[in-house]
C-alpha positions, 0 to 999 in steps of 0.5 A, spaced: 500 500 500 502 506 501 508 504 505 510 500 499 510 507 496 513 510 500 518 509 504 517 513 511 515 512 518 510 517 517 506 513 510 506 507 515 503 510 520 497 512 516 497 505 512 496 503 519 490 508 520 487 505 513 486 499 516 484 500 523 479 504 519 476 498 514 476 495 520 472 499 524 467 500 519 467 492 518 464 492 524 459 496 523 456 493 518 455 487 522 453 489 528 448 492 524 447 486 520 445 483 526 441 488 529 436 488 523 436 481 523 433 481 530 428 486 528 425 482 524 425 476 528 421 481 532 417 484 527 415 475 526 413 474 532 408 481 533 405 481 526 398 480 529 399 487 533 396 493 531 399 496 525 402 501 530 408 497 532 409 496 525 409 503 523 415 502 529 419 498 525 419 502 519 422 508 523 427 503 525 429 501 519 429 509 517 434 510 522 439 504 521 438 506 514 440 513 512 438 515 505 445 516 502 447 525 500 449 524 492 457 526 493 461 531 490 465 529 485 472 532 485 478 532 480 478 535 473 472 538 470 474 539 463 
């Protein structure tokens, strides 16, 4: 990676920080993986309840699942 690129201390230190990211954010994922699955499991076994409790999954999953801002794009614009 950049360490392989660069030879300095301070190219390995932000090799080292990339991975702790990808790391990090790996994590996330499946905890939030996981998480959904038990709220459908919970969604199963309340579904002869009101529709408001469903009504309470649907915000949840909106929470879990942020709509995505389009990104600026960046670079040459020619």
């Amino acid at each position: 990676m950049l360490s392989s690129v660069l030879n300095s201390d301070r190219a390995v230190q932000v090799n080292i920080q990339i991975m702790r990211i990808y790391t990090k954010l790996r994590e996330m994922i499946v905890s939030n993986k996981d998480i959904l699955l038990k709220m459908e499991q919970l969604e199963k076994k309340v579904s002869n309840h009101d529709e408001e409790i469903k009504l309470v999954f649907e915000y949840l999953k909106q929470l879990l699942n942020p709509p995505q801002a389009p990104r600026k794009r960046i670079g040459y614009k020619g």
